[in-house]
N, C-alpha and C positions, 0 to 999 in steps of 0.2 A: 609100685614097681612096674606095673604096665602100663601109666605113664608114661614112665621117663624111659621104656625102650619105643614109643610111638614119635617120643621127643627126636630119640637119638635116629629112627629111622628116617625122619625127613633129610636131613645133614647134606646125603648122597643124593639129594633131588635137586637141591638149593645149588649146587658145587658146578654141576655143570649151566647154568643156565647166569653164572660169574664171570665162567670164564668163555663163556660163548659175545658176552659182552664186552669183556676187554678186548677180543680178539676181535671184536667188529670197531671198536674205539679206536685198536692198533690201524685198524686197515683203512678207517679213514683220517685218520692224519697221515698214513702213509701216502694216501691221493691225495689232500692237501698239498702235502710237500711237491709232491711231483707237479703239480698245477703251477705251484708257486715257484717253481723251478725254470718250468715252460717259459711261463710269463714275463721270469727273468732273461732269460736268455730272446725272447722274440722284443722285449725292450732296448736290449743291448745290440739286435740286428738292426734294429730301427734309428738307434741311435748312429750306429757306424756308417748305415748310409744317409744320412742328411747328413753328419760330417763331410762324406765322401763327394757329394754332388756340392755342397759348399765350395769344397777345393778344386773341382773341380770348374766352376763356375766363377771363382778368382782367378785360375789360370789361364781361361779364355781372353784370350785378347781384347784389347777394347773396341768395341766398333768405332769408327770416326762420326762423330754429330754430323748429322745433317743440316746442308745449307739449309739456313734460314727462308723464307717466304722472300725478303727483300732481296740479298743474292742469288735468289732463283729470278728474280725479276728481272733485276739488272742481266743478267746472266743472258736471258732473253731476248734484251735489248741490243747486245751486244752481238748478240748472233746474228737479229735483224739485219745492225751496221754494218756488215761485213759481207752484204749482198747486193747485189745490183735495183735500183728502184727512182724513180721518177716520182716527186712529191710536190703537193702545193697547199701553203700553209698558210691560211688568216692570222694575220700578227694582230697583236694591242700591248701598247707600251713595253715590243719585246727590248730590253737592253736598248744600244745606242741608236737602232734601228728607228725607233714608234712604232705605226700601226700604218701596216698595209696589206699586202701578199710579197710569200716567198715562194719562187718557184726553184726548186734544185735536183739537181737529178747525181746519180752516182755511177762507178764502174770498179770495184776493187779490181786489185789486179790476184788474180786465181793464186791460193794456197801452195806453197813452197816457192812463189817468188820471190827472186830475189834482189830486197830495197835496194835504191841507190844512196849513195850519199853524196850532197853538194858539197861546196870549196867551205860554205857558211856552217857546215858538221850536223843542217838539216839532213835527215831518213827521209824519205818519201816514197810512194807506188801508188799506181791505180790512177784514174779522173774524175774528179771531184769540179762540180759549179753549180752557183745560181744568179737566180736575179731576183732582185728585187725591186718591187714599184712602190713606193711611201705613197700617203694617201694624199702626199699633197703635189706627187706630179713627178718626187726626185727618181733617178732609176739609179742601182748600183746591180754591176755583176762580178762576179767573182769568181776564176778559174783557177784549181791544179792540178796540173799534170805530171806525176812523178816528180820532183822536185826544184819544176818552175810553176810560176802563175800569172797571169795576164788582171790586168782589174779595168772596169769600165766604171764610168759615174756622169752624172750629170751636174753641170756646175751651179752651185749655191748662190751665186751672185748674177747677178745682168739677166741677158737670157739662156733659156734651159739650154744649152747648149753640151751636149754628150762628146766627150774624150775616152781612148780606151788604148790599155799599154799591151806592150811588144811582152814576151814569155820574158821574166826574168827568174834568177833562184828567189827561193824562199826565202828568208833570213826567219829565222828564230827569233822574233823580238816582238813584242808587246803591240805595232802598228800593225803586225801581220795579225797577230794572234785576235785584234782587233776584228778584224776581216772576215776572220772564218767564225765570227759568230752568225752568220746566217747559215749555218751546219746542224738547219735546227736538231736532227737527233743527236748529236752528239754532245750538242750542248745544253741539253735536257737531261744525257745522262753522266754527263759530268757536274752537274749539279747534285746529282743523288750522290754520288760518288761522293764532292768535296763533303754535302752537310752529316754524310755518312760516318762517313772516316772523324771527322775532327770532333766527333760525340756532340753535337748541337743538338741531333735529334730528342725531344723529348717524348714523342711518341709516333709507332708506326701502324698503321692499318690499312690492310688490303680487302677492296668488295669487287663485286662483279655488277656492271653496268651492260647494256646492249645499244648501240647503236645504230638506225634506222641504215646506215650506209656502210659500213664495218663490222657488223654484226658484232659478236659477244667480244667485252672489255675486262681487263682487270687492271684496276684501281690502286695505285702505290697515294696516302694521304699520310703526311709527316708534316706533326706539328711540333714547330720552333719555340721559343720564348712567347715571340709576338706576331709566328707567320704561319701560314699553313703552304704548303704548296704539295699540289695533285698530279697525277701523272696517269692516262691510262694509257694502253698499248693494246692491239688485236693478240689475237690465239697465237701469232707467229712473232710478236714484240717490236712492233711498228709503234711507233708515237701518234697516237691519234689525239690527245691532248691533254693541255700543261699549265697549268694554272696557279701564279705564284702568289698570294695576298699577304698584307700587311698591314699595318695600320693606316700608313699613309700611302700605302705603292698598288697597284694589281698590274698584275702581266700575265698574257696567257699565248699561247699557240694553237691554231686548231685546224686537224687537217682534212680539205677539201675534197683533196683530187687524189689519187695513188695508181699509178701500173708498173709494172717488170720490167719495162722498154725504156730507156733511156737512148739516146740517139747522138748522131756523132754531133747533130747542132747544138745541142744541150753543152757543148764545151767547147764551142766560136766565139770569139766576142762581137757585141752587137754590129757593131761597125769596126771597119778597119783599124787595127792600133796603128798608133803613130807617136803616142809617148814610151819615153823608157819605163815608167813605173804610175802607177794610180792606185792609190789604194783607198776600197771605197769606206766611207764613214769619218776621214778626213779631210 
């Protein structure tokens, strides 16, 4: 019998120390929950805004690509041609010319002028000439002035004997256009230009060279099927030299002499004209 009331006394000892356990069991899944709650909700912020900056970053306009390294080159080039300068250039097998010196000087005619137009539907402005001496004695020069040009040459046959023509218009036609290939820069960057455009190129790369007389260069080197041709330019896109190779051809241009000053003789012809037209290289 007193046993079993020592049994029944424990009972009330056991009871609280039950539910002191569930109620600490209750209290932590209740912070479970609540954690897992948090955690939901700071995933679901997380998520709304990488959505948000996504779309936001779709809606942004597109930048426009940046020019390439080659039409920043040419770009350069161009800026050159379109300033006044006095040049003289070592030719070798340049075009129909051969190999000699070209001396040329230029004078645009100043931003928002306004071109003329001859009867032959040529544009022209500004004073453009050179001359050139071939190494074997020929002289050709070449003048234009706003939309006439004078040509000088020395004759091919008997003796050297020099003729030079009166100002006439330009004509637009393939004998002229013959003519102005002593224009060495323009005709160096009309060559990037043609191999540019019509996808020849098979590859292009730009280095930096320094010149003892020109100081620092950069280097346009664009290989063809079976050519390479080189091109560098000063810091301000001057053609200092151009070098075409091929299997069977080389040609190259390279420039001498350079200053600012071009002068009114730089666009006289050597001697008095007295024919109506000469054009040099025929």
């Amino acid at each position: 019998m007193i046993s079993d009331l020592r049994s029944v006394s424990l009972r009330p000892q056991e009871a609280p120390d039950a539910v002191e356990l569930l109620i600490k069991e209750a209290r932590r899944a209740k912070r479970l929950r609540r954690l897992r709650n948090i955690a939901i909700v700071l995933v679901a912020m997380v998520v709304v805004t990488v959505i948000s900056i996504i779309q936001t970053v779709n809606k942004t306009p597109t930048e426009p690509k940046p020019e390439t390294g080659v039409a920043k080159f040419v770009d350069l080039m161009k800026h050159a041609n379109d300033t006044r300068f006095a040049a003289t250039y070592r030719i070798h097998q340049y075009d129909w010319m051969g190999s000699g010196v070209i001396t040329m000087a230029q004078i645009p005619s100043p931003p928002g002028t306004k071109a003329t137009t001859n009867s032959d539907g040529y544009t022209g402005s500004g004073r453009y000439a050179y001359v050139y001496r071939n190494s074997d004695g020929r002289i050709s020069q070449w003048i234009k002035v706003g939309t006439n040009v004078s040509g000088c040459e020395t004759s091919t046959r008997g003796p050297r004997r020099m003729q030079c023509s009166r100002p006439s218009p330009y004509l637009p036609s393939n004998g002229f256009a013959f003519a102005d290939v002593g224009f060495v820069p323009t005709y160096v960057m009309q060559s990037i230009q043609n191999f540019t455009s019509n996808g020849s190129v098979k590859s292009s790369k730009l280095t930096k060279r320094v010149s003892n007389q020109f100081g620092r260069l950069t280097c346009l080197t664009e290989t063809f099927t079976s050519t390479i041709q080189t091109t560098c330019i000063d810091r301000l896109g001057y053609v200092v030299l151009w070098r075409y190779q091929s299997l069977h051809w080389s040609s190259s241009v390279t420039l001498t002499a350079f200053n600012r000053h071009p002068t009114a003789n730089d666009f006289r012809t050597l001697i008095k004209p007295t024919q109506p037209l000469v054009l040099p290289g025929l």
